[in-house]
Biopython code that builds the backbone (N, CA, C, O; Angstrom):
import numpy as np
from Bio.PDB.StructureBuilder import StructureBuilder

atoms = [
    (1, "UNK", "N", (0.027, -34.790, 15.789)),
    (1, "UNK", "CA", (0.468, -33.543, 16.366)),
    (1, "UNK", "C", (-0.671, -32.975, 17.199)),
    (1, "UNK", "O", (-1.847, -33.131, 16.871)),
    (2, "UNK", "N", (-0.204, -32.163, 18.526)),
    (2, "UNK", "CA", (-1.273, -32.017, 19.383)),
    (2, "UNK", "C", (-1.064, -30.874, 19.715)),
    (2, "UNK", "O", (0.093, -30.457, 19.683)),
    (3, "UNK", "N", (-1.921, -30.200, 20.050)),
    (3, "UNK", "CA", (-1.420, -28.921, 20.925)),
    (3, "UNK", "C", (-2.211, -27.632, 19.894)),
    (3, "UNK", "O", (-3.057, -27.858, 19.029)),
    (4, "UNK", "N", (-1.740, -26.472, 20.221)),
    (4, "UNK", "CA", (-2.235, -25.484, 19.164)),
    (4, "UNK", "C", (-0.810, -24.562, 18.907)),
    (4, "UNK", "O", (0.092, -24.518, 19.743)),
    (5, "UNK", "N", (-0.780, -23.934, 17.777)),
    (5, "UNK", "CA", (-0.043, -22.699, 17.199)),
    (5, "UNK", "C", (-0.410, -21.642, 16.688)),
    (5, "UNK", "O", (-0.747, -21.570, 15.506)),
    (6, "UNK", "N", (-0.403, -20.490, 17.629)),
    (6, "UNK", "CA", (-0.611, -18.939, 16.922)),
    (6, "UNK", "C", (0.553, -18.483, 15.933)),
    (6, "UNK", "O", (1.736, -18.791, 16.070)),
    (7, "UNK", "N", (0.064, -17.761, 14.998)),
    (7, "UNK", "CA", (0.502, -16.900, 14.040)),
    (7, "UNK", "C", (-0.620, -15.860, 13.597)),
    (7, "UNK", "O", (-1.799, -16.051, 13.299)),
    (8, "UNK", "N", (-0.093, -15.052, 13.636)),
    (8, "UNK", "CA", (-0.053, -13.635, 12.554)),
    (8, "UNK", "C", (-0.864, -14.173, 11.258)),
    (8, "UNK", "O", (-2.008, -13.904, 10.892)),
    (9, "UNK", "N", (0.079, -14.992, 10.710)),
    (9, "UNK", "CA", (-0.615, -15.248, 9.319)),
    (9, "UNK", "C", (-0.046, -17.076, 8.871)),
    (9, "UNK", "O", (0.702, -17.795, 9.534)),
    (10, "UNK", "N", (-0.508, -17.285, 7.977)),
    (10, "UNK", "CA", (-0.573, -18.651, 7.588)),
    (10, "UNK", "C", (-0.407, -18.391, 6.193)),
    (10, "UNK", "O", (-1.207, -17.615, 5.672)),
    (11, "UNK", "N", (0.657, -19.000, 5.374)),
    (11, "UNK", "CA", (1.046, -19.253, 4.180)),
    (11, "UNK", "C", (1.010, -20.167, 3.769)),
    (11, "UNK", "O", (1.922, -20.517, 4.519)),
    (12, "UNK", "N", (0.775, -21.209, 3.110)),
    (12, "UNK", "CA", (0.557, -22.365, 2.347)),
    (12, "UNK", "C", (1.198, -22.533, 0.713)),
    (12, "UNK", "O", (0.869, -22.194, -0.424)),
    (13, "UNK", "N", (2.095, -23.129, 1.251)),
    (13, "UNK", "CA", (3.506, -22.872, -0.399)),
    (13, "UNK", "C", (4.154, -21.927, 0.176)),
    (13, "UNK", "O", (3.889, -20.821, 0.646)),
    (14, "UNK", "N", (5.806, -23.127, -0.061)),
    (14, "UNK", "CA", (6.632, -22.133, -0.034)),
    (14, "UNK", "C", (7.691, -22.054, -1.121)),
    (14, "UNK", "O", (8.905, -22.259, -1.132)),
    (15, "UNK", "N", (7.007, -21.770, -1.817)),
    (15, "UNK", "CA", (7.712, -21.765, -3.571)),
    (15, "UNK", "C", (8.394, -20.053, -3.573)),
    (15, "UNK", "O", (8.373, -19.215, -2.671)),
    (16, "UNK", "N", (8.990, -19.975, -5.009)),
    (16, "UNK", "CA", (9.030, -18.462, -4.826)),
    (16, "UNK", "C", (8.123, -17.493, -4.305)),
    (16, "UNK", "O", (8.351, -16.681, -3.408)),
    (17, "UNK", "N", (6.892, -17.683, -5.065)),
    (17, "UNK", "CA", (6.080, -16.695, -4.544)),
    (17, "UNK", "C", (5.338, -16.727, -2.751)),
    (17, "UNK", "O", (4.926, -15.792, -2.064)),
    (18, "UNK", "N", (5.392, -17.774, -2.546)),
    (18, "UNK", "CA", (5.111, -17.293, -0.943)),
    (18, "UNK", "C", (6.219, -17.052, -0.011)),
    (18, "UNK", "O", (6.089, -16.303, 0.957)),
    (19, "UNK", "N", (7.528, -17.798, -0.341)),
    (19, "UNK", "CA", (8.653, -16.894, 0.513)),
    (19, "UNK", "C", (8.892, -15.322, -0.084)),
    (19, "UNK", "O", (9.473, -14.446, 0.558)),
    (20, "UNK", "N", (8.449, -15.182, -1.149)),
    (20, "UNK", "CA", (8.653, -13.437, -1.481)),
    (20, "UNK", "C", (7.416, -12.461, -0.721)),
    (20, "UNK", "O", (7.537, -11.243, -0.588)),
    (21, "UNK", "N", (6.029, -13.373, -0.186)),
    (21, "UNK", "CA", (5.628, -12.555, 0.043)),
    (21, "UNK", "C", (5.983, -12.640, 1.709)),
    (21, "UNK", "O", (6.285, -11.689, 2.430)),
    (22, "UNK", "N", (5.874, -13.838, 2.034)),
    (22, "UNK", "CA", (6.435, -13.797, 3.532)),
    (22, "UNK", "C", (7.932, -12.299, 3.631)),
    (22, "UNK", "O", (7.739, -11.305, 4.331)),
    (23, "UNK", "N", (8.713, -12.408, 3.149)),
    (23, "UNK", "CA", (9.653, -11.558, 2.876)),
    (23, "UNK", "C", (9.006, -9.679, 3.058)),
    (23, "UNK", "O", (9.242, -8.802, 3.889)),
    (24, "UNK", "N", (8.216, -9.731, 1.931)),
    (24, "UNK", "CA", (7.427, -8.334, 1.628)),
    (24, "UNK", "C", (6.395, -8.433, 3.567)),
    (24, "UNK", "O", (6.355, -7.476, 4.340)),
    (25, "UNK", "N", (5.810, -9.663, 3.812)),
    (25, "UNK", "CA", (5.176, -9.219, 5.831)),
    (25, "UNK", "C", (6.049, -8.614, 6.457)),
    (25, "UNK", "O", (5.944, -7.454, 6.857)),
    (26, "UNK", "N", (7.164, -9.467, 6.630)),
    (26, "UNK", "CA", (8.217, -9.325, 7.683)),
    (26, "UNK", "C", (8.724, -7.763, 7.644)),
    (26, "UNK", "O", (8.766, -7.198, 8.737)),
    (27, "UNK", "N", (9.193, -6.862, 6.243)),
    (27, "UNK", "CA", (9.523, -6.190, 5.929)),
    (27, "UNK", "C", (8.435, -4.688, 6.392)),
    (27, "UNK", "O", (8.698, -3.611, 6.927)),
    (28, "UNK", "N", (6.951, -5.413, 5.775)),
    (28, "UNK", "CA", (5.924, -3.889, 6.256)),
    (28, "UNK", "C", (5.643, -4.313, 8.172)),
    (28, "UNK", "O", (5.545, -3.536, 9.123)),
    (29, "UNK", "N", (5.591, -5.667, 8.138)),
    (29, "UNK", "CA", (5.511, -6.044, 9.983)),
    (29, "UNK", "C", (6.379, -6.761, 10.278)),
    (29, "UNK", "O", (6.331, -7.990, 10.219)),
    (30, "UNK", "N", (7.407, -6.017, 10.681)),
    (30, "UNK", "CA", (8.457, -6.890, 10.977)),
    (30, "UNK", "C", (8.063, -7.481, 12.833)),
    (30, "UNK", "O", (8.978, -8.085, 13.392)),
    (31, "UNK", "N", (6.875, -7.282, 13.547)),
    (31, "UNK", "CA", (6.552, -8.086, 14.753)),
    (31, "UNK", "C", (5.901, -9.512, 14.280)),
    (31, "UNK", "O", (5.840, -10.487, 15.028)),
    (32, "UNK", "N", (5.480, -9.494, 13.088)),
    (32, "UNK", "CA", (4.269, -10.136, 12.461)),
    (32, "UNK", "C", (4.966, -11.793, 12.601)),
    (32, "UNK", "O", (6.152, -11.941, 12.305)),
    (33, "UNK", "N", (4.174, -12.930, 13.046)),
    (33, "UNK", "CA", (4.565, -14.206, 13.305)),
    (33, "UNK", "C", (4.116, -14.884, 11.848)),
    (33, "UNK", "O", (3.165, -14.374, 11.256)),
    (34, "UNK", "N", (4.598, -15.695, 11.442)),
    (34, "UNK", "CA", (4.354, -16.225, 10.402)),
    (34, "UNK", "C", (4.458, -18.213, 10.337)),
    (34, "UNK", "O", (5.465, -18.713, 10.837)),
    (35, "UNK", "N", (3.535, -19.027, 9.802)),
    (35, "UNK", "CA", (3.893, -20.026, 10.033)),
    (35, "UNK", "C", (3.695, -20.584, 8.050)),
    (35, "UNK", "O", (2.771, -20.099, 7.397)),
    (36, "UNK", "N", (4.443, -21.342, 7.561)),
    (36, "UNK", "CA", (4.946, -21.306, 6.277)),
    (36, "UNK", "C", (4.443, -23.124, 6.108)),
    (36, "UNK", "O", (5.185, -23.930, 6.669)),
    (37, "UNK", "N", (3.311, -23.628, 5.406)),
    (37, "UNK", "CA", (3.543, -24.996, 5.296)),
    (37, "UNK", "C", (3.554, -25.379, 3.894)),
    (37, "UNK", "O", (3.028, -24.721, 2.997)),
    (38, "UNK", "N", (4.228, -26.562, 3.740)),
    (38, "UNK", "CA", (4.273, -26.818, 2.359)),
    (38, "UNK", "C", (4.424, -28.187, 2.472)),
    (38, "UNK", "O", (4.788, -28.931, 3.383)),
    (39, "UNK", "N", (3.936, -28.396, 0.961)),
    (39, "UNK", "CA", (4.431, -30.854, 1.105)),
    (39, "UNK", "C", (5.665, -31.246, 1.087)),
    (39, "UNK", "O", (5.967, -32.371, 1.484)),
    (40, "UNK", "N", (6.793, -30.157, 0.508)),
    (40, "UNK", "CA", (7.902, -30.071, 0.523)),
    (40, "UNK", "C", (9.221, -29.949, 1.944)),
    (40, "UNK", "O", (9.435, -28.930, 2.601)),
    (41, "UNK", "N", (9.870, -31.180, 2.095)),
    (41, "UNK", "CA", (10.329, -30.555, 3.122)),
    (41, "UNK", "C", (11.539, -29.535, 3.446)),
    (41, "UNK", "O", (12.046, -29.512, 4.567)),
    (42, "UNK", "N", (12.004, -28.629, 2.319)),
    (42, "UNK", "CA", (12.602, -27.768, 1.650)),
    (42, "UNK", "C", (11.755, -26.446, 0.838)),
    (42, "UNK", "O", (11.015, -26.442, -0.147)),
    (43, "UNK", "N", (12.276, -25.288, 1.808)),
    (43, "UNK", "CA", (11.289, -24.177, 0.857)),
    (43, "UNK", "C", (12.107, -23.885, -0.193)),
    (43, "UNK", "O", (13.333, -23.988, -0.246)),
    (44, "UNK", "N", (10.863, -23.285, -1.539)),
    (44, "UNK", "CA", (11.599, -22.647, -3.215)),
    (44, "UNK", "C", (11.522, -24.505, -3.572)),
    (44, "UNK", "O", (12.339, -24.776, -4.451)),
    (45, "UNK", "N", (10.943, -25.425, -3.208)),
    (45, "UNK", "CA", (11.053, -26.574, -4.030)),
    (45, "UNK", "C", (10.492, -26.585, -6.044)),
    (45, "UNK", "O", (10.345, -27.475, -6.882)),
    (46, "UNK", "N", (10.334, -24.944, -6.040)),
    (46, "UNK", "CA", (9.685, -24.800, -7.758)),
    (46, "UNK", "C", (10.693, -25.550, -8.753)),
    (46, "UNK", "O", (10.457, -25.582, -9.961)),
]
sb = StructureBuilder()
sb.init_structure("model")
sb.init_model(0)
sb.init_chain("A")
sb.init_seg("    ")
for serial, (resi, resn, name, xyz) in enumerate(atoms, 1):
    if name == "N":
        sb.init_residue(resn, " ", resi, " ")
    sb.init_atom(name, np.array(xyz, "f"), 0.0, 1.0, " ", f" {name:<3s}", serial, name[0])
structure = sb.get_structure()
């Protein structure tokens, strides 16, 4: 993969707890960019 990607913020896991907090950004910054990675290729894989 080549190139670059801006975000706002960077999450790593997307189990419950990081889609709840991604959820709780969007909600206090809803402009806020977010990029979500996980080993899973399905988020909530808990």
């Amino acid at each position: 993969m080549s190139g670059q990607h801006h975000s706002d913020y960077l999450l790593i896991g997307a189990g419950a707890m990081g889609l709840a907090f991604a959820d709780t950004l969007l909600t206090e910054l809803p402009d806020a960019t977010i990029t979500i990675v996980d080993r899973h290729a399905k988020p909530g894989g808990h």
